[in-house]
C-alpha positions in Angstrom: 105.0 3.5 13.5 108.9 3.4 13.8 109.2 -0.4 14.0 106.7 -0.4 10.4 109.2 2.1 9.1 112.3 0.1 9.8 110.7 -3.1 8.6 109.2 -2.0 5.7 113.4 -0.4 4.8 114.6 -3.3 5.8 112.4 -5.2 3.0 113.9 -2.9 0.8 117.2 -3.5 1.1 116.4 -7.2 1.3 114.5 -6.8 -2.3 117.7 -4.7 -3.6 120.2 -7.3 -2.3 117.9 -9.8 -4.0 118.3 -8.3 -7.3 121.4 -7.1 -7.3 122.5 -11.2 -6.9 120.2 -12.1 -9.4 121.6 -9.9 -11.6 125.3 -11.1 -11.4 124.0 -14.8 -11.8 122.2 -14.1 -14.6 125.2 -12.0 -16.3 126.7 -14.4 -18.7 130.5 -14.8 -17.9 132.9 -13.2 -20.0 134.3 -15.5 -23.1 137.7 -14.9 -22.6 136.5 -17.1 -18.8 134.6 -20.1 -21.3 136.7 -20.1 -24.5 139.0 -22.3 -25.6 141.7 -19.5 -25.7 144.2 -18.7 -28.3 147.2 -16.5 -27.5 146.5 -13.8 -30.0 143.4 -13.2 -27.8 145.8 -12.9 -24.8 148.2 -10.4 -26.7 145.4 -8.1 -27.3 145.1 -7.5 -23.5 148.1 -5.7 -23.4 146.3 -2.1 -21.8 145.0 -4.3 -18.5 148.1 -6.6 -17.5 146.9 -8.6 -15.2 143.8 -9.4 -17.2 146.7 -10.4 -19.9 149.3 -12.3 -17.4 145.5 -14.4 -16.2 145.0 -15.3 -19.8 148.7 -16.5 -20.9 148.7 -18.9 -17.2 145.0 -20.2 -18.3 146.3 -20.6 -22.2 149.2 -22.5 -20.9 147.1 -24.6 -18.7 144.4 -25.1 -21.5 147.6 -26.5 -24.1 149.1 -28.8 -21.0 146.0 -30.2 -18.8 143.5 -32.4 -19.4 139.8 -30.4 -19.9 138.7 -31.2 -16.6 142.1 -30.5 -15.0 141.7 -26.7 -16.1 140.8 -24.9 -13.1 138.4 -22.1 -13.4 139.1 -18.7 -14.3 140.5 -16.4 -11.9 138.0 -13.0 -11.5 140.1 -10.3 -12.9 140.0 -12.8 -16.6 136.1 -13.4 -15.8 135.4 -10.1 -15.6 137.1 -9.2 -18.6 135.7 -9.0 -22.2 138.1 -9.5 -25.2 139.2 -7.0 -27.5 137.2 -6.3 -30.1 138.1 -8.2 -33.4 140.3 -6.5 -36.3 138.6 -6.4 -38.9 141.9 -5.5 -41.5 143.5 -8.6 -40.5 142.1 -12.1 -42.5 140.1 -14.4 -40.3 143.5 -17.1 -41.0 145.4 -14.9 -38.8 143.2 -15.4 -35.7 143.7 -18.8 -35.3 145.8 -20.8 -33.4 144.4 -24.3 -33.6 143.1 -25.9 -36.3 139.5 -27.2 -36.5 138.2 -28.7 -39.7 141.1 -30.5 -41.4 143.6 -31.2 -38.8 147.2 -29.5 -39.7 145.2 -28.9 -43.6 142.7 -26.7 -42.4 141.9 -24.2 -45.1 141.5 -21.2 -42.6 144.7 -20.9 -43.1 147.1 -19.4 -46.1 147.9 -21.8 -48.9 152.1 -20.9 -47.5 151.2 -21.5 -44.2 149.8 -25.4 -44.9 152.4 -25.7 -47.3 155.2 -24.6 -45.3 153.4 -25.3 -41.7 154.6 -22.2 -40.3 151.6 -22.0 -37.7 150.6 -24.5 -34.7 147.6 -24.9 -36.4 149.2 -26.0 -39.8 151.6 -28.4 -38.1 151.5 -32.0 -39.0 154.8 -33.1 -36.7 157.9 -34.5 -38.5 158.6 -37.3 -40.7 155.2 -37.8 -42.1 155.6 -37.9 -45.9 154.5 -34.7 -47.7 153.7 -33.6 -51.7 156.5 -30.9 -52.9 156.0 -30.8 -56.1 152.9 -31.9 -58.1 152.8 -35.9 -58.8 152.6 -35.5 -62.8 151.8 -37.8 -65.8 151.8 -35.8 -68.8 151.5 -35.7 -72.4 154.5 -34.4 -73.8 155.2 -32.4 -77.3 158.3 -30.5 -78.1 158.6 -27.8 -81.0 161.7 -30.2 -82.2 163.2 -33.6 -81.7 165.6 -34.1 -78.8 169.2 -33.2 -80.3 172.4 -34.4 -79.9 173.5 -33.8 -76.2 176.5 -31.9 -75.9 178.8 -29.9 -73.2 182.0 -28.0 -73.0 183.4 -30.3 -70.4 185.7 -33.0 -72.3 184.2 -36.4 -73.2 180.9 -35.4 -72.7 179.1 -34.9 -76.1 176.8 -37.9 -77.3 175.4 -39.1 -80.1 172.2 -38.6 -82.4 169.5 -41.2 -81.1 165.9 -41.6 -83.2 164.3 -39.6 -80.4 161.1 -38.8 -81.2 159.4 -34.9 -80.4 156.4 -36.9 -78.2 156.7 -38.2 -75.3 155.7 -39.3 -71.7 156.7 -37.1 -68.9 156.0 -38.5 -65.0 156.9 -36.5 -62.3 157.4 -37.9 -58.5 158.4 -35.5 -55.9 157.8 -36.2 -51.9 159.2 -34.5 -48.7 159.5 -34.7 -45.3 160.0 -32.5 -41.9 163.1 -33.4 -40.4 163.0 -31.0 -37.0 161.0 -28.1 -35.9 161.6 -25.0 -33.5 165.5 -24.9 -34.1 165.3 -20.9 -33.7 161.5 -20.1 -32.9 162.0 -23.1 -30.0 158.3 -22.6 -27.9 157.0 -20.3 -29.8 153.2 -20.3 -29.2 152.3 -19.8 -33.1 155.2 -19.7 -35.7 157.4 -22.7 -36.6 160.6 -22.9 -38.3 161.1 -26.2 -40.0 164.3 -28.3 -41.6 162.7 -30.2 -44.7 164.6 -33.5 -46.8 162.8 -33.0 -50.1 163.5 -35.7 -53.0 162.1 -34.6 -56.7 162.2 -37.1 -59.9 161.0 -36.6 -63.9 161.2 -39.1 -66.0 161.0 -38.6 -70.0 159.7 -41.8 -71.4 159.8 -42.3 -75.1 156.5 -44.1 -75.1 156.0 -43.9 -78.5 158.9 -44.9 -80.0 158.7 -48.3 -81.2 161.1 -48.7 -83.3 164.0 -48.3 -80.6 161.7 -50.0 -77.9 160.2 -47.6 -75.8 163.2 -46.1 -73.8 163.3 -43.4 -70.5 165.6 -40.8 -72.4 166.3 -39.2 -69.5 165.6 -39.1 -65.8 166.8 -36.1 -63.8 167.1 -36.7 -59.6 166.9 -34.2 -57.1 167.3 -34.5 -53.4 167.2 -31.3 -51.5 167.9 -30.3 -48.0 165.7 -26.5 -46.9 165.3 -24.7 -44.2 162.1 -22.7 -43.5 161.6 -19.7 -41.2 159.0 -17.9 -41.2 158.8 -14.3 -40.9 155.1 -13.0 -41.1 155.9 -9.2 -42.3 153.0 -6.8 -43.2 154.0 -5.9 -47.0 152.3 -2.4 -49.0 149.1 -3.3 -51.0 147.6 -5.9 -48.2 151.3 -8.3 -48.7 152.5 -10.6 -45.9 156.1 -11.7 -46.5 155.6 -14.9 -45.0 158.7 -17.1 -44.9 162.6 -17.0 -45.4 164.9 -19.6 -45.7 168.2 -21.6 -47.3 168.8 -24.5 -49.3 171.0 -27.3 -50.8 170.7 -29.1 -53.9 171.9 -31.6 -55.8 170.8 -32.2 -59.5 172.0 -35.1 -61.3 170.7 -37.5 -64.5 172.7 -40.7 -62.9 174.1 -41.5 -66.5 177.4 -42.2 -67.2 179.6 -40.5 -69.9 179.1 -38.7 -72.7 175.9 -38.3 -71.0 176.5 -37.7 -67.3 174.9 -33.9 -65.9 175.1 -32.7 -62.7 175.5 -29.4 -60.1 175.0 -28.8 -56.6 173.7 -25.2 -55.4 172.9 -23.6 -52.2 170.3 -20.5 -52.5 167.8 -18.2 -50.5 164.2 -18.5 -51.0 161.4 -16.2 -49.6 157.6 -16.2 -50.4 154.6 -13.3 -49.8 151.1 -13.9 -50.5 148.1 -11.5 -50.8 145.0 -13.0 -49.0 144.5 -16.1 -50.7 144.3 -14.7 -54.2 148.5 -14.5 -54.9 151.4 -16.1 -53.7 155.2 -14.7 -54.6 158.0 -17.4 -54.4 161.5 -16.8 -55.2 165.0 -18.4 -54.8 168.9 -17.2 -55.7 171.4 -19.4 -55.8 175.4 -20.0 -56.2 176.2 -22.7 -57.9 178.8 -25.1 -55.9 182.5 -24.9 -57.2 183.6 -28.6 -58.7 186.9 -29.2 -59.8 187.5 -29.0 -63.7 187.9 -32.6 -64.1 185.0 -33.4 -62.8 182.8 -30.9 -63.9 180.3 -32.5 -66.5 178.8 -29.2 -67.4 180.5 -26.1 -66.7 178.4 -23.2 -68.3 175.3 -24.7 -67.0 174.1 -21.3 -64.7 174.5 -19.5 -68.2 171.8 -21.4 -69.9 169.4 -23.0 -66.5 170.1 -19.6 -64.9 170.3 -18.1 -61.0 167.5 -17.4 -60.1 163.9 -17.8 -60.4 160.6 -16.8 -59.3 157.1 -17.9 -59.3 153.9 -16.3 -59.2 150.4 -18.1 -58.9 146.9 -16.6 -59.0 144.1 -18.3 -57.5 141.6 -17.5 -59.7 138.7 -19.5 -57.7 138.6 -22.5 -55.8 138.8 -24.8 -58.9 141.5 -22.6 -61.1 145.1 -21.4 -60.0 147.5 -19.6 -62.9 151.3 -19.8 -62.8 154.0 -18.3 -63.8 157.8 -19.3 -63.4 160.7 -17.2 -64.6 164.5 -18.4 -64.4 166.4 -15.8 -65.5 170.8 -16.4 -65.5 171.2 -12.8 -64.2 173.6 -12.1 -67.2 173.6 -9.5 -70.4 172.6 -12.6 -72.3 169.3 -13.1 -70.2 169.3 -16.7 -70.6 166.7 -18.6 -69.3 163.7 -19.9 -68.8 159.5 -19.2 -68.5 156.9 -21.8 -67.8 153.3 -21.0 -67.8 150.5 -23.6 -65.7 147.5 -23.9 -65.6 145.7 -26.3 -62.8 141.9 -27.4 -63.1 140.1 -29.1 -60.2 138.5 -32.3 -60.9 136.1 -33.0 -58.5 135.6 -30.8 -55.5 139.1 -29.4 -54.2 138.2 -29.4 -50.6 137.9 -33.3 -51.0 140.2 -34.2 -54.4 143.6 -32.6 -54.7 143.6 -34.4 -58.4 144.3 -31.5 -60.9 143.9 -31.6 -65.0 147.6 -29.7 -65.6 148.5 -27.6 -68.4 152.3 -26.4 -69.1 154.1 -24.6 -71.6 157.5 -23.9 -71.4 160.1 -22.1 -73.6 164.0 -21.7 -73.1 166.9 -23.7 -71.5 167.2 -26.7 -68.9 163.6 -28.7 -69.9 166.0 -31.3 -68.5 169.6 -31.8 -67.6 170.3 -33.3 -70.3 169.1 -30.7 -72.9 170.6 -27.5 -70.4 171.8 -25.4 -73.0 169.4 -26.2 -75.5 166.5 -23.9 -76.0 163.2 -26.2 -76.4 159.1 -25.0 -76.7 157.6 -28.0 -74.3 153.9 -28.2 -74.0 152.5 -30.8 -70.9 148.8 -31.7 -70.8 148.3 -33.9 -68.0 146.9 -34.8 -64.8 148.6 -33.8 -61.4 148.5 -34.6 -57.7 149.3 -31.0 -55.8 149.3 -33.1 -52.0 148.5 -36.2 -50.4 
């Protein structure tokens, strides 16, 4: 009877061990042992440290080793289930690598891509990027061009038969220079030094009778740094980026014609979801000596400072808004309203029908501190 009762418990413990290892082999391993980690996921571990120590080794190992070099995950990570997900933060904020258009991926913000201050939204350095929108445009001005003229000796033209229409192309193209300067291996932000180069050309298209001419062509190379700063703003705001500039802004004509200035400024931009976006610069305008100076009041009229705000209103319509303003009683300046219009799909066409109207000084260099209504209608490239 004793040896029935000692078999029959140790079939029970047998049958208990039995299960208990089924169990475990059929309890699916945690994700944070499977996944293809990111390092936000490894920051949220912060309560159980060695858990989070596990998952910054195996994310390092994951960004450095082949896939089949990545040993498997120690027990303390595979027994470990990730933090639940924040729901207040947008789903762009929880990525690390991009997935379904390389370093364009649209998970992430429109400043982020544009300013590829992510991993995820990097494209490396000197690849050729769109700054400002490729533009050919229709041109119509309130009034013909007048006679240029500036305070600076020597420098006041002529009157030339310049009609009020007009062509206007715009060609503007930058590149990344170097990245992690100050955020070095940062695992997710990047600071960036940019070479920018923009061009518009006014072409007098229509003017027969004195053959067609390019009455002006403004050139303007740039040189910006970008860092970016990714502070939670009131209202749902990120202030996303910081950074400095210099720029030169010249026509390349000779005298009476001949404008130029050079500026260094501060920029910033915040965004709201992917509704808004906030842009703004200051600047101080270089000191040049008189003699060389071919228009010294131009700040008065072009201004020092500016900003720009853009609505997305949906995926085929964005609204903007730029305001130059010379930070003066006078309140010289400038406004230009835009209006952008997908043709096609814009997940596959970045081809835009463009609208402008502006009103005030510095249309061009040439006309600086002449006030002018412009209205573009056009067609615009916003990347390639």
């Amino acid at each position: 009877m004793n040896t029935q009762t000692l078999s029959f418990g140790a079939l029970l413990a047998t049958l208990a061990a039995g299960h208990a290892q089924a169990q475990a082999v059929n309890t699916p391993p945690s994700p944070l042992a499977e996944s293809q980690l990111t390092w936000q996921q490894c920051q949220a571990l912060g309560n159980n440290k060695d858990a989070r120590l596990a998952c910054f080794d195996r994310w390092a190992q994951q960004q450095t080793l082949p896939a089949a070099a990545v040993p498997p995950a120690p027990p303390v990570l595979a027994d470990t289930q990730p933090p639940p997900v924040d729901a207040s933060v947008p789903a762009t904020r929880v990525v690390s690598v991009a997935t379904e258009e390389g370093c364009k991926d649209r998970q992430y913000s429109t400043l982020s891509r544009f300013w590829e201050l992510e991993t995820g939204t990097d494209c490396g350095t000197f690849a050729f990027r769109g700054y400002r929108p490729l533009n050919v445009s229709m041109s119509v001005a309130s009034e013909r061009p007048g006679v240029p003229t500036s305070p600076a000796a020597g420098h006041t033209g002529r009157a030339i038969d310049y009609q009020a229409q007009e062509m206007r192309i715009g060609l503007s193209v930058r590149t990344k220079l170097a990245q992690g300067l100050l955020t070095q291996n940062d695992p997710a932000r990047k600071d960036s030094l940019w070479f920018g180069y923009s061009q518009v050309s006014n072409w007098q298209i229509f003017n027969g009778s004195i053959s067609r001419p390019f009455r002006t062509t403004d050139h303007e190379p740039e040189l910006m740094y970008v860092y970016p700063t990714d502070v939670r703003l009131p209202g749902g705001w990120r202030w996303r980026y910081s950074g400095l500039g210099l720029v030169h802004q010249s026509n390349g004509q000779s005298l009476p014609y001949s404008r130029s200035w050079n500026r260094a400024y501060l920029m910033a931009g915040a965004e709201l979801d992917n509704r808004f976006t906030v842009t703004g610069r200051v600047w101080y305008r270089l000191p040049e000596d008189a003699s060389s100076d071919d228009n010294p009041d131009i700040a008065d009229f072009v201004g020092r400072a500016e900003l720009t705000t853009a609505w997305n209103i949906n995926r085929d319509n964005t609204l903007a808004l730029t305001v130059r303003n010379n930070l003066r009683s006078s309140g010289r300046g400038s406004a230009r309203l835009e209006w952008l219009k997908a043709i096609g799909d814009p997940l596959k066409s970045n081809l835009r029908f463009h609208t402008q109207l502006f009103y005030g000084y510095g249309d061009s260099l040439i006309d600086y501190n002449r006030k002018r209504t412009v209205l573009n209608i056009g067609l615009s490239l916003v990347d390639f």
